[in-house]
N, C-alpha and C positions, 0 to 999 in steps of 0.2 A: 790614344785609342779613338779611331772614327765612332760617330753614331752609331752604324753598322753595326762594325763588331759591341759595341755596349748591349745595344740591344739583343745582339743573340744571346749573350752572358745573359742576361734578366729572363730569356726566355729559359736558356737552359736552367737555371736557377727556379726557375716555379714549375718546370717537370721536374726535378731534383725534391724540390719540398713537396709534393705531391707524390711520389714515389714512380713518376713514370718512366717507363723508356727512353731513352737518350739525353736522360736530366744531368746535370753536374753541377755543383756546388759552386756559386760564382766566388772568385777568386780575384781580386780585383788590385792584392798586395801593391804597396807604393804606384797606384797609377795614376796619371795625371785628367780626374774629371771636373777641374778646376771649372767652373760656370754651369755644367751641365742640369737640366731640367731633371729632376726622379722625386719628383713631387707623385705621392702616393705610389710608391716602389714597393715591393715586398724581397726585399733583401736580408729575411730574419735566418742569424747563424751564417752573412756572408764573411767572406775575407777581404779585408780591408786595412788590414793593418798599413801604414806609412804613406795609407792613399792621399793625393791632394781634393780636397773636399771643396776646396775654400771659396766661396761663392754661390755653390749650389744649391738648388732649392729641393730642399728634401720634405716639405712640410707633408704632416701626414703618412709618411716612410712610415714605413715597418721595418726597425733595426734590431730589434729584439738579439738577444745573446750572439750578436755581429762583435766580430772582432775587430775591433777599429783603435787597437795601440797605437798609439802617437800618431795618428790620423789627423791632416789640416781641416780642421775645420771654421777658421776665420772667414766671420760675416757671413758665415751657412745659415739660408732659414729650414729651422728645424721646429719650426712651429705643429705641435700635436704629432710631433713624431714621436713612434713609441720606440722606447732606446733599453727597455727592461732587462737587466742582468745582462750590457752591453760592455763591452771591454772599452774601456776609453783611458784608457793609461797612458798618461803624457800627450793626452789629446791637447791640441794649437783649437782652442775654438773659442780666441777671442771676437769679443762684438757680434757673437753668434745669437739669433732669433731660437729661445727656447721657451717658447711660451705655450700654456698646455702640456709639454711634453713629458711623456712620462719615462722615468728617468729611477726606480723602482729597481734598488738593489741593484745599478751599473756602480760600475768603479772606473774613480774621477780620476785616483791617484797617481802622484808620479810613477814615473817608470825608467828599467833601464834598457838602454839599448849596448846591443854588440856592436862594437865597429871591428875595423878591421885597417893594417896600413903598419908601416914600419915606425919605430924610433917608441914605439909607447912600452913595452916591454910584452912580456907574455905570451910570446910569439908574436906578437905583431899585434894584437890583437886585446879587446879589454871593455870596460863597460861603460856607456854615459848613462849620467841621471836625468832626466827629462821631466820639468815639474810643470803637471798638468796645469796651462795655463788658459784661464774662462773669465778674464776679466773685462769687464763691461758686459758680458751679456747680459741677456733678459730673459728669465728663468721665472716671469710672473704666474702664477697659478698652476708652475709645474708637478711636478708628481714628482719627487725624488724619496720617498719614505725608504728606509734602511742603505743609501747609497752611500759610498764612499769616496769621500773628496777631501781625505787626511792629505794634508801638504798644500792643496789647489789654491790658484792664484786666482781668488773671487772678487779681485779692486771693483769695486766701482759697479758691480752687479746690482741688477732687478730682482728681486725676490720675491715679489710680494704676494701673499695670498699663498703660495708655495707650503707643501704638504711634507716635509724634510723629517717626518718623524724617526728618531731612531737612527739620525744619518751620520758618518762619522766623519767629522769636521776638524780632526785633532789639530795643532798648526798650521789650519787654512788662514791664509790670508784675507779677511772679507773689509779691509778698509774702506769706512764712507759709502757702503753698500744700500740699497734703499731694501728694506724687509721688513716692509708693515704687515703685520696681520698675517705673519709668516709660523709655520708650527713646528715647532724644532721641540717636540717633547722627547725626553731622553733620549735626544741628540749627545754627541759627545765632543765638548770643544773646548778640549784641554789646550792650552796652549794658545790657542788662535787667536790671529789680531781682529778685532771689531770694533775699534777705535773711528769715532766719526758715524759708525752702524745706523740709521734708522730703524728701530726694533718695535717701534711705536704699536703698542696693542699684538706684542709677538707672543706666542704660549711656547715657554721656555718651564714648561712643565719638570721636574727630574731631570732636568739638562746638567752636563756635568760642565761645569764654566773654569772648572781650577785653573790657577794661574793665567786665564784671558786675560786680554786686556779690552776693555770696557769705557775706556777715558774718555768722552765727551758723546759719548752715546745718548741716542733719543732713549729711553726706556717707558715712557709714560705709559701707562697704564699695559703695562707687560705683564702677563703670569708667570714668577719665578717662585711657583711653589715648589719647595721641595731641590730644588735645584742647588748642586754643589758650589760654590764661592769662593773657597780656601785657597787665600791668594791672589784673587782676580784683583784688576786695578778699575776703579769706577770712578776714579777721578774726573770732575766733570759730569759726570752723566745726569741728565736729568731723571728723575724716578717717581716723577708724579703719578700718584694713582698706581703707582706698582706693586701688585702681591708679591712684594719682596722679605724674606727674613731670613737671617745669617745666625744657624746656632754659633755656639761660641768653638764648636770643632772646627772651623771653617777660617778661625783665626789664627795668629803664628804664636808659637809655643810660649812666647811673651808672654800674649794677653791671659792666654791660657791657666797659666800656671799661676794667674794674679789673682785670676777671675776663684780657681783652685782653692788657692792662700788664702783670700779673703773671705769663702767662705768656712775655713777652717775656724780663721780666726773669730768668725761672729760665732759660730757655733759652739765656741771653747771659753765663750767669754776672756778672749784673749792670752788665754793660757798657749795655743799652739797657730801656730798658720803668723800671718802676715797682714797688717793693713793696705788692699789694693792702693799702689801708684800708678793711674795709668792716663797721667796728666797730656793732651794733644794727641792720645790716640786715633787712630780712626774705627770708630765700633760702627761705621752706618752700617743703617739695616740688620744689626743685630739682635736678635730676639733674647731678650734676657726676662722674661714675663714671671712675675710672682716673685725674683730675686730677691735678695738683701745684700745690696750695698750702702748698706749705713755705712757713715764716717771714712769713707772713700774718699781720694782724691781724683776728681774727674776732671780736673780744671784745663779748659782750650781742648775738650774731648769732642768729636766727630759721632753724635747720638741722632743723626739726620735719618729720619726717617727707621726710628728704633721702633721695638716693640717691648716696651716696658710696663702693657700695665700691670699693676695690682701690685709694681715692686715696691721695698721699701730702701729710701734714699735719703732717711734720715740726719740731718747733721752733715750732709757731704758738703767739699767743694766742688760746686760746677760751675763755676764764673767764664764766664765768656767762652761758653760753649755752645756748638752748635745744636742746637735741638729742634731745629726744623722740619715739619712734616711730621714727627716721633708722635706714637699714641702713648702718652703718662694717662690713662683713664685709671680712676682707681688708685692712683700710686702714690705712696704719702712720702712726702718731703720737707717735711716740717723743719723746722731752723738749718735750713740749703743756704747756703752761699749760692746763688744765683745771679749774681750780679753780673748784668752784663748780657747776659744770654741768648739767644735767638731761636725763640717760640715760635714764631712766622709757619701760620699752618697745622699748628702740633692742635693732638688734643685732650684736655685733660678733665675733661666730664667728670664731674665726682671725688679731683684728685683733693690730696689735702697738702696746702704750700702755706701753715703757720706757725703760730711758735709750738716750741718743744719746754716741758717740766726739766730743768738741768737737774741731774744727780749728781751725789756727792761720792766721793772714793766708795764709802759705803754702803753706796746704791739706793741709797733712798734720797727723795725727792728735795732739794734744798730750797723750792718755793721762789725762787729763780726763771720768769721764763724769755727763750731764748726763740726772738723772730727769725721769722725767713727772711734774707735780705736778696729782693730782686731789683733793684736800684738800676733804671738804664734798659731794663730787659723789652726785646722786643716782642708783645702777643698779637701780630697783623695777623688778621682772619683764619685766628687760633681759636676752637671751641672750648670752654671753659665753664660750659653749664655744669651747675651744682659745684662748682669748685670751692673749696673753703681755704679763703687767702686773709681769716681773722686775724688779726696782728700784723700780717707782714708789711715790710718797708717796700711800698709799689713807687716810690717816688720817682719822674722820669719815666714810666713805662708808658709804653705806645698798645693803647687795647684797640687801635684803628679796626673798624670792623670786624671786631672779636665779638664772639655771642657767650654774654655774660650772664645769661636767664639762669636766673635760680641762685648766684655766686653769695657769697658769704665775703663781703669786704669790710665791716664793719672793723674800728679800732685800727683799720690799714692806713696807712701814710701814703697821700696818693698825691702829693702837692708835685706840680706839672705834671702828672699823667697825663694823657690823651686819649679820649675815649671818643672821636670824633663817628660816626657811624655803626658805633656797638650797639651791639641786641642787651637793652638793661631789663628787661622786664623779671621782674618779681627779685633783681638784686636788693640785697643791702647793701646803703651806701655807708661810709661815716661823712660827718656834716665835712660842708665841701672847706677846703681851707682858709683860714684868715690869710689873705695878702699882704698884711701888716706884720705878719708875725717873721 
């Protein structure tokens, strides 16, 4: 298509939008505008489907509900171009300039196309699937709220600042994507890879994340309030600072049924239900607050970044488990197998980690008491104010920069701990140890 003729189509196209005489609808199906200038075009409701775009500077366009099905759009600047409730089905707009653009209830997704030609059957004739591919582009501070881009190839994209609420992302591909400060609240990204993601500070409000995958993800200081989990893989992910918590629906029917069991079992004084087993789980970011899992086996359990306060965790084994990050405020643990553990972060304000009155078969006090032994355990720049650790075996622990204001360690066993830059003010200590002994 020369200049010329483009130019008459644009003109007839805005007497058409305008309702004037001799207007028509520009029509532009598979043409080749490979390079061309329509920077600040009004081509809202054109035909464009199969068109070659790829190069052109569309910044500022008005595409508004344009039909542009599998339309090239590679390395098109489409900077502040409005593309609102725009057909873009199996649209090519890799390494495409999408920044500002609003993007507002279009659809990303694949699409099929008809071909035509002998040897395929069905008269000749039959369908490809063409999966919307937008990898690498730069979608920073776009507008895309309620759009759809279930299946879209997002590698490697810009996101950031981007306004995607409500978008549906099912099976999108977004690996190693940069999306800080991106708002994906009840977004739906069942399925989708986000492996490698920068999400860094993203409001992942009511997002539905089931079965994502999440594996070495930035998440730090993300909003995943409310947000569905059931099944996601977050292996790797950093989660510092994250309003992250995982009820126990969100787990596999496993955990579930332990989590069920066991508390049948406390509540039956062991007459029905089951002692939880749920030794090397991975429970992060679990919220299980107020719970009772006394006499639990939690041992080599994944509690990284749990929400347990106020539970009671009586008598369990948790040895060399991970509990990093995890809030225990509140939460009594008194004669815990702890040994081992990794506190790094956690905090347990108020918690109570000492010994327990042993009872006898029947159930009265045998005057017997039985320490918490956290032997080994690491509390680096774990808060630990008001914590009451009276009795327990702290021997080996690392309280490196732990703030211990207020703690109760009195009668604790603390020979090689390390308390090298903790906050001690107003602890109790017991006298420091005989080296001879």
């Amino acid at each position: 298509m020369t200049p010329h003729e483009l130019v008459a189509v644009l003109e007839k196209h805005e007497r058409w939008l305008k309702n004037k005489q001799g207007g028509n609808r520009a029509n532009l199906t598979m043409g080749n505008l490979e390079g061309a200038n329509l920077a600040g075009v009004d081509l809202t409701q054109g035909k464009l489907s199969g068109a070659n775009l790829a190069h052109c500077d569309l910044s500022n366009a008005n595409l508004s509900h344009a039909d542009l099905f599998a339309a090239h759009l590679t390395k098109a600047d489409l900077t502040g171009c409005n593309l609102y409730r725009a057909d873009l089905r199996g649209a090519h707009m890799r390494g495409a300039k999408m920044k500002r653009a609003i993007l507002k209830e279009a659809d990303l997704r694949g699409g099929a196309l008809l071909y035509g030609g002998g040897g395929k059957g069905n008269n000749g004739k039959g369908l490809d699937f063409v999966r919307s591919d937008l990898a690498g582009s730069d979608f920073d501070d776009a507008m895309m709220a309620n759009a759809n881009l279930s299946g879209a190839d997002l590698t490697d994209v810009s996101m950031n600042g981007a306004d995607c609420e409500g978008a549906l992302l099912t099976g999108a591909t977004l690996m190693r994507s940069s999306m800080k400060n991106v708002n994906l609240a009840r977004a739906d990204l069942r399925g989708s890879n986000l492996s490698g993601v920068n999400l860094q500070g993203a409001v992942l409000r009511d997002a539905n994340l089931t079965g994502a995958v999440l594996a070495g993800a930035n998440l730090r200081n993300a909003d995943l309030q409310g947000a569905k989990l059931e099944g996601a893989d977050l292996a790797g992910a950093d989660t510092t600072g994250a309003n992250l918590a995982r009820s126990a629906e969100n787990f596999s029917l496993h955990i579930q049924e332990a989590l069920h069991n066991h508390y049948t079992w406390i509540n039956t004084n062991g007459v029905m239900g089951s002692r939880a087993d749920l030794g090397g789980a991975d429970l992060s970011h679990i919220d299980l607050h107020g719970v009772n899992l006394s006499g639990a086996n939690l041992k080599r359990v994944n509690l990284g970044g749990a929400k347990m306060r106020d539970a009671l965790l009586i008598m369990c084994d948790v040895s060399e488990a991970d509990l990093s990050g995890s809030d225990f405020t509140g939460a009594i643990l008194d004669g815990a197998n702890l040994r081992g553990a990794n506190f790094s972060g956690a905090r347990l304000d108020g918690a109570g980690i000492g010994w327990v009155d042993v009872k006898g078969p029947d159930g009265k006090p045998t005057g017997r008491l039985w320490a918490a032994n956290l032997t080994g355990c690491n509390f680096t720049g774990a808060s630990c104010v008001r914590a009451n650790l009276r009795g327990a075996n702290l021997a080996g622990c690392d309280f490196t920069d732990a703030d211990l204001t207020g703690a109760i360690l009195s009668d604790a066993n603390i020979r090689d701990a390390k308390f090298a830059g903790a906050n001690l003010t107003g602890a109790s200590l017991p006298p420091p140890p005989d080296p001879d002994d």
